[in-house]
C-alpha positions as CSV (number, residue, x, y, z in Angstrom):
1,X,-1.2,45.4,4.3
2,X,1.0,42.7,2.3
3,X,4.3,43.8,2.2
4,X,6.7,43.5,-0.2
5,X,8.7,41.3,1.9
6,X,5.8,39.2,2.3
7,X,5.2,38.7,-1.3
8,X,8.9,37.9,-1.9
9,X,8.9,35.2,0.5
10,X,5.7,34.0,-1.1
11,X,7.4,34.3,-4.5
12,X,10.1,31.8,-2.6
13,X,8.1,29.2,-2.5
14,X,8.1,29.0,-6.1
15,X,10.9,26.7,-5.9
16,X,11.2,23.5,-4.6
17,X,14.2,23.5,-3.5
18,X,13.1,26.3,-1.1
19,X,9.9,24.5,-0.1
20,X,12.1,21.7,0.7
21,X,14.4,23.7,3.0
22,X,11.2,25.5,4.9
23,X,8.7,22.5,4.6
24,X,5.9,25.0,3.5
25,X,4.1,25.4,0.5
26,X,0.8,28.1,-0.6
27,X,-2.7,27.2,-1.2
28,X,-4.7,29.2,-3.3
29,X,-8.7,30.1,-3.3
30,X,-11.4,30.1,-0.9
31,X,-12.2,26.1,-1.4
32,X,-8.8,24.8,-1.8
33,X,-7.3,27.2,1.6
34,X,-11.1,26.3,3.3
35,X,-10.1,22.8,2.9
36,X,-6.7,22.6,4.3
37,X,-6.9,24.8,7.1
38,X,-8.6,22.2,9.7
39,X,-6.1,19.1,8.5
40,X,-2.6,21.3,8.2
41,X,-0.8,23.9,10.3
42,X,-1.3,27.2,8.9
43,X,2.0,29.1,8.9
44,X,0.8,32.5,7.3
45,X,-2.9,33.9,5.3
46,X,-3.3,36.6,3.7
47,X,-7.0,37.8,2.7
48,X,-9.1,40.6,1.8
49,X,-11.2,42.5,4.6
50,X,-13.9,41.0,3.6
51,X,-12.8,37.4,3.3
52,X,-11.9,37.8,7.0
53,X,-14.5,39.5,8.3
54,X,-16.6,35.8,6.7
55,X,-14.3,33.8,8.5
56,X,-13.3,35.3,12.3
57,X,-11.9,32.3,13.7
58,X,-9.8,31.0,11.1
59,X,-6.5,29.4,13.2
60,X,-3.1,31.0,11.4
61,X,0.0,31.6,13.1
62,X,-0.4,34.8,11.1
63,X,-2.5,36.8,9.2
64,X,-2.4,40.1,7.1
65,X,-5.3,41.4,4.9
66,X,-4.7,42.5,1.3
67,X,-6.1,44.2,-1.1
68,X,-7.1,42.7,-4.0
69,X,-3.8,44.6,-6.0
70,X,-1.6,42.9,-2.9
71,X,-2.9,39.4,-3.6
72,X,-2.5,39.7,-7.3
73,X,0.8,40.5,-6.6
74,X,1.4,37.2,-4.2
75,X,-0.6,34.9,-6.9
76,X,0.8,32.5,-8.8
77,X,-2.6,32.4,-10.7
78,X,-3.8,33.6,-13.8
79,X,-7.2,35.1,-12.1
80,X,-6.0,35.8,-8.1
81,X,-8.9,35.3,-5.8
82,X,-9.5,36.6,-2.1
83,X,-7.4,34.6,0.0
84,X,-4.3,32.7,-0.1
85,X,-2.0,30.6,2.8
86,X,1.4,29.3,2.8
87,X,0.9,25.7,4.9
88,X,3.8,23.5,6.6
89,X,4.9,20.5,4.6
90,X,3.8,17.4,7.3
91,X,7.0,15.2,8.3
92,X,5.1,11.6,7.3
93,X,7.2,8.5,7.0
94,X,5.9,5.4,5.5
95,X,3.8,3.0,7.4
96,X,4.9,-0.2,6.5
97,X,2.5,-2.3,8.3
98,X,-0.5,-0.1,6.9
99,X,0.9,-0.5,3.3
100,X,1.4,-4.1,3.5
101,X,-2.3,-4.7,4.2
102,X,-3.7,-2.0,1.2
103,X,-3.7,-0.7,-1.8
104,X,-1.1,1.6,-2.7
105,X,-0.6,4.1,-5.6
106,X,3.3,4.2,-7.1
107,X,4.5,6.9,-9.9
108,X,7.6,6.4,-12.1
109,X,8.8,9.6,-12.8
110,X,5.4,11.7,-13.4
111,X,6.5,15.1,-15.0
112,X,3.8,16.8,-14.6
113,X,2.2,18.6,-11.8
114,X,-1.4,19.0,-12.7
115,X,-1.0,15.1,-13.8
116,X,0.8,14.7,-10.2
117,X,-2.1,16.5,-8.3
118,X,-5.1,15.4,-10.1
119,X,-3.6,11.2,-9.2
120,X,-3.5,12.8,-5.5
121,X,-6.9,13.9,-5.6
122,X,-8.1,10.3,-7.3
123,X,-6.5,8.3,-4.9
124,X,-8.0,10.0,-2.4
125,X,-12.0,9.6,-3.6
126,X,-11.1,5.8,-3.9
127,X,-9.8,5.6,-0.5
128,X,-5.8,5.1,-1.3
129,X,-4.1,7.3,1.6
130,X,-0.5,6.7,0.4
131,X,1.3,7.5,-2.9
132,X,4.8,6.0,-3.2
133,X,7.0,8.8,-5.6
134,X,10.0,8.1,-7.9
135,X,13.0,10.4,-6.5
136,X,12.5,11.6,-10.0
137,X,8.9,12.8,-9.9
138,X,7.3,16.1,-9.8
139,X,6.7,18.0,-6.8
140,X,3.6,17.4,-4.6
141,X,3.8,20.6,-3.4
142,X,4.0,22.3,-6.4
143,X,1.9,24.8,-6.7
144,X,0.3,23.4,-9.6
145,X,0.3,19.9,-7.9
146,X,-1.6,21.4,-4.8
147,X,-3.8,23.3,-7.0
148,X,-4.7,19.8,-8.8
149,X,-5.6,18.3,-5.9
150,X,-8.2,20.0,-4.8
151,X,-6.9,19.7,-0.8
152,X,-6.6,15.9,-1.1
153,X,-2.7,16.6,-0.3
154,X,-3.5,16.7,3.2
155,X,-5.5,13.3,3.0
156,X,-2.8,11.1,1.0
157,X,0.7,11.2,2.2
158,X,3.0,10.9,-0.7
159,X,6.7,9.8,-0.1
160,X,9.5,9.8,-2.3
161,X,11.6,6.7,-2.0
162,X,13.6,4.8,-4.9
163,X,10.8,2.5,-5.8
164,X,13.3,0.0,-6.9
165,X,14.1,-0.8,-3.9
166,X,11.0,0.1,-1.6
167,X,8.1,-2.0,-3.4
168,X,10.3,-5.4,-2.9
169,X,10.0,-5.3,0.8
170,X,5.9,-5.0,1.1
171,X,5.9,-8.6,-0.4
172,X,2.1,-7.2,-2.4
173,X,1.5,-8.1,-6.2
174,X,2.2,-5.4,-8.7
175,X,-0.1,-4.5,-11.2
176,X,1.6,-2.2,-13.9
177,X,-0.3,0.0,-16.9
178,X,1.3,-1.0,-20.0
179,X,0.0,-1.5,-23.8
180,X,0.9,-4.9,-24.3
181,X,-0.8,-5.9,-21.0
182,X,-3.7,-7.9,-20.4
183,X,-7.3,-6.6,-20.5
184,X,-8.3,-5.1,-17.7
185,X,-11.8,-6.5,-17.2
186,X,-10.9,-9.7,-18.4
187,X,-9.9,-9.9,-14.3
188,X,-12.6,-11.1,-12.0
189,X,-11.4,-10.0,-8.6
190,X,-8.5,-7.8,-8.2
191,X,-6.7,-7.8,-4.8
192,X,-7.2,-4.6,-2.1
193,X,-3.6,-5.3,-0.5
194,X,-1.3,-5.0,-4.0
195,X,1.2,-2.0,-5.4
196,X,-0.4,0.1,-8.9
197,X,2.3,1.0,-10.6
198,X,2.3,3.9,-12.8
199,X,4.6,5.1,-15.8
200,X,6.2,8.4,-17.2
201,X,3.7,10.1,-19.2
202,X,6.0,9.4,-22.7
203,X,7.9,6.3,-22.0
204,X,5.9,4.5,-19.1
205,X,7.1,2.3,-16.7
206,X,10.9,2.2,-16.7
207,X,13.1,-0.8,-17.8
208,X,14.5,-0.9,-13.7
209,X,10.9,-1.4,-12.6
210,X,9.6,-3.9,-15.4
211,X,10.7,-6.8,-13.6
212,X,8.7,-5.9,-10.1
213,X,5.5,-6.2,-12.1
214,X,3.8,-9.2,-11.4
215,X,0.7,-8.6,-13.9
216,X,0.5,-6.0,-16.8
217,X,-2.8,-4.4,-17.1
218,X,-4.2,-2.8,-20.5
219,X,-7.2,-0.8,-20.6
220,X,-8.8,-1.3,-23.9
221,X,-9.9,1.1,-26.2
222,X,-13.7,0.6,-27.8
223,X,-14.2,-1.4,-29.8
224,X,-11.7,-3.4,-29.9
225,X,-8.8,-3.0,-32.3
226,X,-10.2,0.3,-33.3
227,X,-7.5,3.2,-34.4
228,X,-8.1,5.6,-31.8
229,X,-6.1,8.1,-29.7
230,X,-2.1,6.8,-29.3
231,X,-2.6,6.1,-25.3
232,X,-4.6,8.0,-22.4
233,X,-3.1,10.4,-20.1
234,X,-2.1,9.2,-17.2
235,X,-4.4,10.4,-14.5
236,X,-7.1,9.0,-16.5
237,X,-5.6,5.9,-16.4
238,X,-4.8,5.7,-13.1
239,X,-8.7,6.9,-12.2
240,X,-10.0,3.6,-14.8
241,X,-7.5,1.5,-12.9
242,X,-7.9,2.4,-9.4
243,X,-12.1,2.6,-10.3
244,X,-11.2,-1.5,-11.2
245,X,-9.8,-2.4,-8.0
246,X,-12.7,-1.1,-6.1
247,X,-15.3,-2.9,-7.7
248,X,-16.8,-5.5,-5.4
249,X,-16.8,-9.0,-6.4
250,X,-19.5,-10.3,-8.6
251,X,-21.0,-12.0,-5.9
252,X,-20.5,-9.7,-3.2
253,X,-24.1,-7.5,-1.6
254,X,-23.4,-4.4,-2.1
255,X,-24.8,-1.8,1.2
């Protein structure tokens, strides 16, 4: 049985400043909890019988089983499924020496979750295992954010810093999204040690971090000079740009 204490603690975690205080977060669904539970410490999971009796050695430091009218309760979704887990928040710090030597993934005050999560779950598929977080951007671990990212939270450690002041000491070329930027196939090679740097979904990259952008990118619309749609989202953007620097070289062999 869920009890009702249960759910309001789960309810809790709603907030971020409460997440922030108990380093834990919840996972919802079958492939999104499946996913996490062998890379992240399981505080508490809460299923249905028969969810559990699937899975018999699941490693929790608890576990209840709900009904289905209990876990609709819990749910911060629209359509509750059969299982869901509150995880612990992992204390990472940056690597310095790693992010000196790779490329890195930076957001200026991203505002929305889903855009948040779905940027964690593209950096991970092109191999970027750090995101570097305005103080002023979304939560990760919102539950909208983990629900984005598809269990790519527990891949790519994202720290908040005051990117003002952190991307100046890796000493890596920054490549920012802007309009007014230059074409982004136009560039034959791109570097794989260098800082993408990402802006506000409304007002892009702020006017404090302008001047740490060594190159401006644009990704053009087709064809060229065409009226289409104002600008792109922003996960989209940051999917065509990343997709760039992972191209091999023209004259590379590829496996």
């Amino acid at each position: 049985m869920l009890s009702k204490a249960k759910i309001k603690w789960i309810h809790s975690l709603n907030l971020k400043k409460n997440r922030k205080e108990l380093h834990l977060f919840v996972a919802e669904g079958h492939k999104l909890v499946t996913e996490l539970l062998p890379l992240m410490s399981c505080r508490f999971l809460t299923a249905t019988a028969e969810w559990l009796q699937k899975y018999p050695d699941i490693q929790a430091a608890e576990i209840a089983e709900a009904s289905l009218q209990e876990l609709n309760k819990a749910s911060n979704q629209q359509h509750p499924q059969e299982v869901l887990a509150v995880f612990e928040i992992p204390d990472r710090k940056p690597d310095l020496n790693y992010l000196k030597n790779n490329l890195t993934l930076a957001l200026d005050n991203i505002q929305d979750p889903g855009n948040l999560g779905t940027i964690v779950r593209t950096a991970d598929w092109f191999g970027i295992n750090t995101l570097l977080c305005s103080v002023g951007c979304a939560d990760a671990y919102n539950p909208k954010s983990v629900q984005a990212s598809m269990g790519s939270i527990a891949r790519v450690a994202v720290h908040y810093v005051k990117l003002e002041e952190f991307i100046p000491t890796l000493n890596l070329p920054v490549f920012g999204a802007f309009l007014e930027g230059k074409n982004l196939y136009e560039f034959r090679h791109l570097p794989q040690a260098a800082v993408i740097l990402m802006g506000n979904e409304s007002n892009g990259i702020s006017g404090k971090l302008k001047p740490l952008v060594n190159e401006k990118l644009y990704i053009p619309e087709f064809p060229p000079g065409s009226i289409r749609a104002e600008s792109l989202n922003v996960s989209i953007a940051t999917g065509i740009i990343c997709a760039a620097f992972r191209k091999p070289p023209t004259n590379a062999r590829l496996p």
